[in-house]
C-alpha atoms as one frame of an Amber mdcrd trajectory, in Angstrom:
protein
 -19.191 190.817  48.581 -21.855 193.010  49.544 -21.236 195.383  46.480 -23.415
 193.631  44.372 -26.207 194.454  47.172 -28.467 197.130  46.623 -28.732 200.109
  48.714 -32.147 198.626  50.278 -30.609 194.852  50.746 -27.748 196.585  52.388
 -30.314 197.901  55.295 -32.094 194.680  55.250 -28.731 193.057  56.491 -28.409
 195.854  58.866 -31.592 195.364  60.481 -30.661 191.574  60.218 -27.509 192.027
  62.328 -29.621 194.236  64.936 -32.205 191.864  65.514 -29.557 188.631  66.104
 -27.880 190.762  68.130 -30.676 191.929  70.317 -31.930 188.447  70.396 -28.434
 187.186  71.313 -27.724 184.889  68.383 -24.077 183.305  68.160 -24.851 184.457
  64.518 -26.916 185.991  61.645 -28.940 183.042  60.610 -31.486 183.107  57.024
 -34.639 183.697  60.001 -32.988 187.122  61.047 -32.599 187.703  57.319 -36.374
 186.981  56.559 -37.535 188.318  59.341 -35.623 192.041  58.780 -37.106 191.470
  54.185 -40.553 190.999  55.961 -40.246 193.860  58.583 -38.083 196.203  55.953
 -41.258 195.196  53.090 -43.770 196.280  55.595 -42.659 199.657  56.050 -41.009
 199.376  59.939 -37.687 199.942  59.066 -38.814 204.068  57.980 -40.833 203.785
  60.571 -37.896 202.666  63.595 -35.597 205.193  61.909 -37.647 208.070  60.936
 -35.850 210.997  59.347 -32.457 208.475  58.872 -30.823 209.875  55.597 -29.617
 207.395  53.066 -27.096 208.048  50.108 -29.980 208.159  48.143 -31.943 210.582
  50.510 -34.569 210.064  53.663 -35.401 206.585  54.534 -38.875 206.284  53.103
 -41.063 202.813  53.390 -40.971 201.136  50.295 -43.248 202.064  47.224 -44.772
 198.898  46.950 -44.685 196.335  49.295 -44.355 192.507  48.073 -45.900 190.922
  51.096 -49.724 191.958  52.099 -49.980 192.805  55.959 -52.027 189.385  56.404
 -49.244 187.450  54.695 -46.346 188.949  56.482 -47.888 189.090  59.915 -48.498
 185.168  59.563 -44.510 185.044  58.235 -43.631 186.890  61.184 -45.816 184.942
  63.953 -44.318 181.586  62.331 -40.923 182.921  62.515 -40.670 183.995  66.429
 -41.697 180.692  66.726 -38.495 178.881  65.207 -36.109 181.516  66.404 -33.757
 180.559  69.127 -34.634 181.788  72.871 -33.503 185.358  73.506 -30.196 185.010
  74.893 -27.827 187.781  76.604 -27.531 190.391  73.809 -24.844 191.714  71.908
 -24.080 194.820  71.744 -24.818 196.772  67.961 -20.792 198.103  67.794 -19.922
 194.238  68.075 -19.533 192.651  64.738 -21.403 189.269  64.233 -20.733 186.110
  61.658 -22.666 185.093  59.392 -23.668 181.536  59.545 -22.540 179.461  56.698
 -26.259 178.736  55.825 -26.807 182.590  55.287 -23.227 183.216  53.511 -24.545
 181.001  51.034 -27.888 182.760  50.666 -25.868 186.138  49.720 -23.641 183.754
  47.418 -26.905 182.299  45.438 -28.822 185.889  45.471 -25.868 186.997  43.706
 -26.041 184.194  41.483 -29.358 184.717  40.727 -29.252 188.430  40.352 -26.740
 187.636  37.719 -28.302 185.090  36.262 -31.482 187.633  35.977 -29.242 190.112
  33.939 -29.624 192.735  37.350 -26.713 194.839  38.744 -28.122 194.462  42.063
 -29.051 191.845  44.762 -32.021 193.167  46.151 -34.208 191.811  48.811 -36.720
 189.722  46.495 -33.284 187.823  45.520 -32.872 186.657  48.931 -36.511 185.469
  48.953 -36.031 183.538  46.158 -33.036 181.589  47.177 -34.803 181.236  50.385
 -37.712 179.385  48.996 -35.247 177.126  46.825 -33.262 175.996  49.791 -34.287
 172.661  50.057 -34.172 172.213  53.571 -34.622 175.211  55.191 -37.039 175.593
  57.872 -37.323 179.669  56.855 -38.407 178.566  53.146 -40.988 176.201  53.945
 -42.438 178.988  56.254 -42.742 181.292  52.853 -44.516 177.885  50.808 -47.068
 177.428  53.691 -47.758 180.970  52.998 -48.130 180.149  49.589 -45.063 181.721
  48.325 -43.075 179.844  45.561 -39.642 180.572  44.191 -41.382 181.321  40.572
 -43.577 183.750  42.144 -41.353 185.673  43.647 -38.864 185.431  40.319 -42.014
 187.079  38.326 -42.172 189.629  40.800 -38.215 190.748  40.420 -39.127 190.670
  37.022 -41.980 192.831  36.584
């Protein structure tokens, strides 16, 4: 499946996987997700792995960033606050599941990234299917940040 994912949406599930695990989580949820696109759009990931090489060379932040540090650091305080209590963690070399909320968030990106007429999922895709998730907890964070599914669409687009 994750073929279709770009390069950069590839690390974003990485750092996805780390952060459940270090937290404990019985499995990758769509908050670990958002919270690793919000962390990865801010620059940390470069940042926690400086001078990692990448296929496509070193690790760099990313050009632009989508979210403004005000936006994301609200994103981020709302989403500690929904995320299970730290548990016992697991260890990185353990592989995790994917919860069937968050299998269906790679399923839709895909869709959408299709449906767009792109070769790749990248992280913005995963926003977007976030936000249209009608009853996810991790979407209506985004809205009361004033995010909205056509927002983030024109963005991809541009």
């Amino acid at each position: 499946m994750f073929e279709q994912f770009s390069e950069r949406s590839r690390r974003v599930i990485f750092l996805a996987r780390m952060n459940a695990g270090r937290r404990g989580a019985a499995a990758i949820e769509p908050v670990h997700l958002l919270d690793a696109i919000v962390r990865e759009d801010q620059g940390e990931m470069a940042t926690t792995f400086a001078g990692a090489v990448t296929s496509s060379g070193p690790l760099r932040p990313p050009e632009r960033s989508f979210f403004s540090a005000e936006i994301a650091s609200q994103i981020l305080s709302m989403l500690e606050r929904v995320m299970s209590p730290q548990a016992k963690p697991v260890a990185d070399s353990v592989d995790m599941e994917c919860s069937p909320a968050l299998s269906e968030t790679f399923v839709s990106a895909s869709a959408l990234a299709k449906e767009l007429h792109h070769d790749k999922v990248e992280p913005l895709h995963l926003v977007a299917v976030i936000l249209s998730t009608k009853t996810s907890e991790v979407g209506e964070i985004l809205k009361r940040v004033g995010l909205s599914r056509e927002a983030v669409v024109a963005a991809i687009e541009s």
